[in-house]
C-alpha positions in Angstrom: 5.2 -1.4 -18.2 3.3 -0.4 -15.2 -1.3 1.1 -15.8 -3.7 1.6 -13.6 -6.6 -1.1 -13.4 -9.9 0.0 -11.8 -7.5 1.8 -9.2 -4.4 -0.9 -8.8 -1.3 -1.0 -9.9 -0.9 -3.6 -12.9 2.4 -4.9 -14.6 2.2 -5.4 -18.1 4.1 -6.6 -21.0 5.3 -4.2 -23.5 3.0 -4.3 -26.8 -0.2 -5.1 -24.5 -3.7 -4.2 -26.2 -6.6 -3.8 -24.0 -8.1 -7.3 -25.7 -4.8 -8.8 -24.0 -5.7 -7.1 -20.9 -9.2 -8.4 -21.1 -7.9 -11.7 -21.9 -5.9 -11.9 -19.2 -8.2 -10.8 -16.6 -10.4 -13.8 -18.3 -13.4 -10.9 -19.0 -15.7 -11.5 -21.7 -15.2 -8.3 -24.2 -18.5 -7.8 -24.8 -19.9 -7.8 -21.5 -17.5 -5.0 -20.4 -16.8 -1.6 -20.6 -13.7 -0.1 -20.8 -12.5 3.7 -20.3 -9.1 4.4 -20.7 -7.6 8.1 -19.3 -11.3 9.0 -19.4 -12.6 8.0 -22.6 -14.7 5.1 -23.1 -13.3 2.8 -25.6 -16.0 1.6 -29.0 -15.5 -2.6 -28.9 -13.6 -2.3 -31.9 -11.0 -0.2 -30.6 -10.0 -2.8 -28.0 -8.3 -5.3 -30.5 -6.0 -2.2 -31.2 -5.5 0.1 -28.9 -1.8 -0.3 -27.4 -1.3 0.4 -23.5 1.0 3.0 -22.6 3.5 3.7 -19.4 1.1 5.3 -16.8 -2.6 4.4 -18.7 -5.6 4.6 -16.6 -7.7 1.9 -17.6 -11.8 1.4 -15.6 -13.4 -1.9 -16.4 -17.1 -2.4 -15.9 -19.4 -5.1 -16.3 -22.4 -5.0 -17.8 -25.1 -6.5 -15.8 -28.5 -7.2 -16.8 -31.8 -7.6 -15.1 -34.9 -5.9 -13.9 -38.2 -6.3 -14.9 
């Protein structure tokens, strides 16, 4: 199954959550953020949210900092 991550071109297996995306990318899930076809996703939803042919998924790190 082919998504869009953050603008590429991924190949995925069939059945793929976005926690399996996350895991495979090795990102921490809670120090992202995920939007997927334009609407962000609560932490909750990730464990079972299946991927779809075509998906537009954005990842974004939270960063901390500042004073």
């Amino acid at each position: 199954m082919k998504v869009v991550v953050n603008g590429d071109p991924m190949e995925l297996s069939e059945q793929c959550k976005v926690m399996d995306l996350l895991t495979q990318l090795k990102l921490k899930p809670e120090l992202v953020v995920v939007e997927l076809n334009l609407n962000i996703l609560k932490r909750e939803e990730a464990a079972r949210t299946l991927l779809k042919e075509g998906d537009q998924v954005e990842i974004v790190r939270i960063v901390g900092g500042g004073r």
